[in-house]
N, C-alpha and C positions, 0 to 999 in steps of 0.2 A: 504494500500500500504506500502510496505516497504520500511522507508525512506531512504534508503541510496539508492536507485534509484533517488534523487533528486540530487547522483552526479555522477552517469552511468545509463547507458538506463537496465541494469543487475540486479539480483537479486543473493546477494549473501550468502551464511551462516552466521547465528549470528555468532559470536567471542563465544567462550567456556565460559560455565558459566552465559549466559546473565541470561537464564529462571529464573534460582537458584538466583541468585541475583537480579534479577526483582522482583519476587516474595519477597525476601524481603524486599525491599525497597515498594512496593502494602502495602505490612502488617507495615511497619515503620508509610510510610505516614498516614493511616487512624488512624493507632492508637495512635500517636502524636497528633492528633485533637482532637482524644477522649478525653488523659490526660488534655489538654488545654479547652477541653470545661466543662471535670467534675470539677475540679480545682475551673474556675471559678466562677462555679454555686454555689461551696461548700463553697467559701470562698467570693466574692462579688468582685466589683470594690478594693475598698480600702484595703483591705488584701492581692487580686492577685495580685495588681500593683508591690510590689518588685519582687514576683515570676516571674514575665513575667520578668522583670530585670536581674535575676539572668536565667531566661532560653535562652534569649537574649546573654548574656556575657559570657554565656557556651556554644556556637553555634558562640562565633566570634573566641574565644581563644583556644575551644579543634580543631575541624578543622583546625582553620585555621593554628595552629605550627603542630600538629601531623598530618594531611591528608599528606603532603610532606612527613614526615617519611614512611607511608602505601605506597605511591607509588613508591619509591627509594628504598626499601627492597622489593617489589613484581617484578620491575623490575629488579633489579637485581640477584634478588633470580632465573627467571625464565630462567636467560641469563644464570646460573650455570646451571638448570636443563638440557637446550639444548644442554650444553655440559658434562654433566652427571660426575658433579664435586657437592661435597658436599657445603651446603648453612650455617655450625654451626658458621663460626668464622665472617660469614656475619651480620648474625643474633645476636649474641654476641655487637658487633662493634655497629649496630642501637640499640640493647638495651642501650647502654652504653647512647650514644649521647640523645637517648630519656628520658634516664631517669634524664640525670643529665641537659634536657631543661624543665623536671615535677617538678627538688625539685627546681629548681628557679622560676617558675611562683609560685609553693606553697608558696616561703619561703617571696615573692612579694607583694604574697596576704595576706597573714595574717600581714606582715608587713605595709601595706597601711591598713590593715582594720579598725583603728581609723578615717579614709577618707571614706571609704566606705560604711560602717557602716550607719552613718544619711544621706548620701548623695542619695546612690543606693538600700541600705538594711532595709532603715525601719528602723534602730535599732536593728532588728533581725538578734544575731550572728547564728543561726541555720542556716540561707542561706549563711553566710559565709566561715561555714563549710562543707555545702555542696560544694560549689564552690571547696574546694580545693580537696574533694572527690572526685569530678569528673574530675577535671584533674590528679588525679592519675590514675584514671578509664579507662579514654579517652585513653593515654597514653598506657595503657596496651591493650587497643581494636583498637587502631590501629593499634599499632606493629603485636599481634596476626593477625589482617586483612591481613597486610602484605604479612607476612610468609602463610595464606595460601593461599594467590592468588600465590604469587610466587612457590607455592608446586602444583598450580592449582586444591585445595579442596576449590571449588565454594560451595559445596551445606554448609559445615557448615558457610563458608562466609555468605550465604544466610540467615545462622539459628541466625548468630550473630544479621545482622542487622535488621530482625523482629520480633527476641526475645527482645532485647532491649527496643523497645517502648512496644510491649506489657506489659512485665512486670511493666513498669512503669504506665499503664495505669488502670492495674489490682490494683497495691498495692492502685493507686488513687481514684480507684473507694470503694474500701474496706475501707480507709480512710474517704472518702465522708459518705460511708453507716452507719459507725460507729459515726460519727456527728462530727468528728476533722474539728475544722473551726479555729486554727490557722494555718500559714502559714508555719512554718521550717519543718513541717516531710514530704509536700509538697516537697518540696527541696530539703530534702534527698534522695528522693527518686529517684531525676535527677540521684545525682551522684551517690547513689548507683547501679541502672539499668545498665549502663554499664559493671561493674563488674561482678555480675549477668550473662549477658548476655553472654560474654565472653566465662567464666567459662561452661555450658550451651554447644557453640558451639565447642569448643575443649576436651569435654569430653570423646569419643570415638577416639579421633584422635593420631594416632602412627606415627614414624618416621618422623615429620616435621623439626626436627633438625638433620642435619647429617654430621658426622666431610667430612671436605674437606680444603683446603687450606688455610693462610692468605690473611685478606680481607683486604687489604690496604682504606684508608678514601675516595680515590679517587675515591674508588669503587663505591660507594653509589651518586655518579654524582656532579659534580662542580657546577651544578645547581642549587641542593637543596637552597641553601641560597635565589637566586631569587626567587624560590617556594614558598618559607617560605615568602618571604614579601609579594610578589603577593597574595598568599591564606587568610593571616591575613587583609590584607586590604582589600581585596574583602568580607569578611564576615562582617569586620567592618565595610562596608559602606551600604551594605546591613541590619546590624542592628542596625546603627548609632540613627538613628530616636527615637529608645528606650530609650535611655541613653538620650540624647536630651531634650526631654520630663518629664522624671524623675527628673533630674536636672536641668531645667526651670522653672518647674511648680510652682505655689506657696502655700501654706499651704492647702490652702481651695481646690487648683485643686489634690494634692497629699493625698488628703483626703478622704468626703466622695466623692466626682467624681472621684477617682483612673483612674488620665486620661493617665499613662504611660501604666495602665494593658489594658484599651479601646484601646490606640493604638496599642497595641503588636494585640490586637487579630483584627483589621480589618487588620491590615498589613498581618496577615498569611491569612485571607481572600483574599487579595488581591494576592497574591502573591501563588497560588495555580497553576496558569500556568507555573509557574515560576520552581513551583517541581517536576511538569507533564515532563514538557520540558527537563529533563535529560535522560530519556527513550530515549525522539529524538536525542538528541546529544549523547547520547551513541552510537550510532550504526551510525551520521554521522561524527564524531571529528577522529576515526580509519581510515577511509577512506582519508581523507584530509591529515591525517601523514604521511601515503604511499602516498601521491601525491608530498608533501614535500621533502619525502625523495629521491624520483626519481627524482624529478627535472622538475615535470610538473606541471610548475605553471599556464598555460595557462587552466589547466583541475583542477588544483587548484581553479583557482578564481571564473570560472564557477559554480563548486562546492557551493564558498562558498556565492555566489551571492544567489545560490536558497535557501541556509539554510538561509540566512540574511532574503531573502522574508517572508520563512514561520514563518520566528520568529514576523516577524512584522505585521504577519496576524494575527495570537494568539495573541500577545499584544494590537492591536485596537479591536478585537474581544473583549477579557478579558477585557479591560477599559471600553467599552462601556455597557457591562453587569455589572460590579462593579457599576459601575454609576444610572445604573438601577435595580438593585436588591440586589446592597451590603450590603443597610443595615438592608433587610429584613435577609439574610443571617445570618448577622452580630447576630441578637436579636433571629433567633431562635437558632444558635447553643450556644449562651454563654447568652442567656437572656437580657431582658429588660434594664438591668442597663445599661450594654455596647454596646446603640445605641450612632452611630455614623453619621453624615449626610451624604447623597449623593456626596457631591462634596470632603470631607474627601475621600469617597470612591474612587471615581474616581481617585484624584492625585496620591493615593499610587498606585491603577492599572496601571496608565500611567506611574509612577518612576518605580514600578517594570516591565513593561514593556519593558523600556529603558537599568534599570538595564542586563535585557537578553540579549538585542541585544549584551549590550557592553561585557557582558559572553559569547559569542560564539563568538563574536570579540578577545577577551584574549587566548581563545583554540585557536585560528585561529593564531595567533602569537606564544605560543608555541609550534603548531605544526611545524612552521618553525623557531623555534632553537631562539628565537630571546627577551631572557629570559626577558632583564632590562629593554624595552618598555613595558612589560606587569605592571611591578613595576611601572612605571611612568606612566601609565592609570591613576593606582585606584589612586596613590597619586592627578594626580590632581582632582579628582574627590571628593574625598577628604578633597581639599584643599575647593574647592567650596563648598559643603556643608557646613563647618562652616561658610564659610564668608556669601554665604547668609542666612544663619539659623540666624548668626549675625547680621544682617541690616532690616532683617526682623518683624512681630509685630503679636500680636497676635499667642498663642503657637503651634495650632495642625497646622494652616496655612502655619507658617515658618517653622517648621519642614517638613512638606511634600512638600513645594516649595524647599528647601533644597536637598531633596533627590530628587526631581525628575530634580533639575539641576546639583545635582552630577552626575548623574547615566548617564546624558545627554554628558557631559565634557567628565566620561572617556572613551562611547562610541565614542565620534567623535574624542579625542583622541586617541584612539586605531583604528576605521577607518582609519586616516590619515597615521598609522604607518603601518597595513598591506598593504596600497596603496605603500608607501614608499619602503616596502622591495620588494615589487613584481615589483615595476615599477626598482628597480637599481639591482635584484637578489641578493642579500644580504642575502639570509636565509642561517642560519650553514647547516653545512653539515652531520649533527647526523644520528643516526644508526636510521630506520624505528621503530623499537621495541621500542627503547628509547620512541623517539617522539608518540608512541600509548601512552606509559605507563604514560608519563608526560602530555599529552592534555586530561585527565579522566577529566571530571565534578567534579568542586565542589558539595558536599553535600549540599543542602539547606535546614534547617529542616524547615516543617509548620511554 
């Protein structure tokens, strides 16, 4: 069935470009498992544990700053299109802004790296380098993403993002076969795949820049800035746990038990409906914008009552098999080392389960214009997380009780807040297009 009949009795055409980027995203997803599962066969618990770190911190911080750039340059880009006015000095304008938010995360990162270094990296500066590789990387594949959804060239959109992990998975596998069982070319290989990938998808592509008028800063929406904290903290909390872990643990657990690399990979175990789940909110988060933007919120809420349903069917469905089969899951796709137990399993599927509600809860609120509540979700959600990860005993217990009363907080926080705006009509009053372009899914990688 086509889900966006869960918010009209109708069946209506995908939005342009879904297939193409579906399909990429098909080929991201599977082949990001593979990197994650040859990786850690090739290298063990205690060697992977940084890398999961470093692929963790690379999936809070390129997202979550640059994904607002991608979508504030494709919408806007598409609002020129419509009116058949040139997109270069647009384009120009986000490069700038984006390039000069990559040489301060870089200039950050290697500045804190005497921190990060024994703390998150092992000691291995080769992931520290990588780190900054890939947000150079990132940075450039966004932007590029950007401009070409805003130019509406979906299919190498499409080529971007399932060339990416492929490649990365290939260079791992080649690595694996070749018997490199240190960790840093692992990790180059994060950030360099991006770039690659890029490169790759805009090779045949002409005229995606074309002179047309000054793009004033305004252009690019007042909003970004809420984007930008929303997105960053929404990934951060979703891969809080990692960091948590890494920097808890103590000699013997960050050793031969590489217990941050075990937790990285039941987490993406667990959190598999969670990646699934963007296919669905794709095609129902457009519809909810245009209800927004009309002004029918009575056909709104209905809407988004049945999405919240189905979200919560998949989440107790997903928990209940996580619970029951995660950690056979668990041990054949990364091996023996990185068994995990049953109720390990379970908590991360019930957090990440929650974690979704309260993501389709946050699109739900930007669709109705209602930027700075979405910001105050994830912070307090957040906020919980450390306090109880802090009060808590024993490491993988409190860290997964952590996340999954995070994930709980900024869900029922953001519930109370779409109740809030719908019961006093408070939603802005933003253009329909806008509100498609800004309520897109986050990217969740495996």
């Amino acid at each position: 069935m086509d889900p966006r009949k869960l918010l009209e009795g109708r069946s209506n055409p995908l939005p342009e470009g879904t297939l193409a980027v579906g399909a990429g995203l098909i080929v991201s997803g599977i082949t990001s498992y593979g990197f994650l599962a040859i990786s850690a066969r090739a290298l063990g618990p205690e060697r992977y544990a940084p890398l999961g770190v470093l692929w963790a911190l690379t999936y809070v911080v390129c997202p979550g700053v640059f994904l607002p750039l991608e979508q504030e340059v494709g919408r806007a880009l598409s609002t020129r299109r419509a009116k058949g006015l040139g997109g270069g000095p647009l384009i120009h304008r986000a490069a700038l802004a984006g390039g000069v938010a990559a040489a301060v995360l870089i200039a950050v990162t290697a500045a804190t790296g005497p921190l990060s270094l024994p703390h998150l990296f092992d000691h291995k500066i080769l992931l520290l380098v990588a780190l900054m590789v890939a947000l150079a990387g990132y940075y450039v594949e966004f932007l590029v993403r950007g401009v070409l959804s805003g130019n509406g060239r979906f299919k190498p959109y499409g080529v971007i993002l399932g060339s990416e992990a492929f490649l990365r998975m290939v260079a791992c596998a080649v690595l694996a076969i070749v018997g490199v069982d240190t960790v840093g070319p692992y990790g180059v290989i994060i950030g360099l795949s991006p770039i690659a990938a890029t490169l790759i998808g805009v090779r045949k592509e002409r005229n995606l820049i074309t002179p047309g008028p000054d793009a004033p800063w305004s252009e690019l929406s007042s909003a970004l800035g809420y984007l930008l904290a929303a997105s960053v903290m929404a990934q951060l909390l979703v891969n809080a746990g990692v960091f948590a872990v890494q920097i808890l643990a103590d000699a013997e657990q960050k050793g031969k038990h590489g217990v941050a690399g075990r937790f990285l990979n039941g987490l993406i175990i667990a959190r598999i409906p969670l990646f699934m789940f963007q296919a669905v909110q794709a095609a129902l988060l457009p519809k909810l914008a245009h209800l927004a933007g009309a002004g029918r919120h009575a056909d709104f809420r209905a809407g988004l009552k049945r999405m919240l349903a189905l979200v919560v069917a998949i989440g107790a469905l997903a928990t209940v098999t996580a619970f029951a089969i995660g950690p056979f899951v668990v041990t054949t796709m990364f091996g023996k080392d990185f068994r995990l137990s049953h109720t390990d399993l379970g908590y991360l599927a019930a957090a990440s389960a929650v974690y979704m509600l309260a993501l389709a809860l946050a699109q739900a609120l930007i669709a109705l214009a209602t930027y700075p509540r979405v910001v105050i979700g994830w912070a307090v959600g957040l906020v919980v997380f450390t306090v109880v990860t802090a009060v808590q005993h024993d490491l993988l217990p409190r860290v997964e009780r952590g996340f999954l009363a995070g994930s709980l907080a900024s869900a029922v926080m953001m519930a109370w807040s779409v109740h809030s705006v719908l019961a006093t009509g408070a939603a802005g009053g933003h253009d329909a297009d806008e509100l498609i372009e800004a309520s897109h899914q986050l990217p969740i990688e495996p």
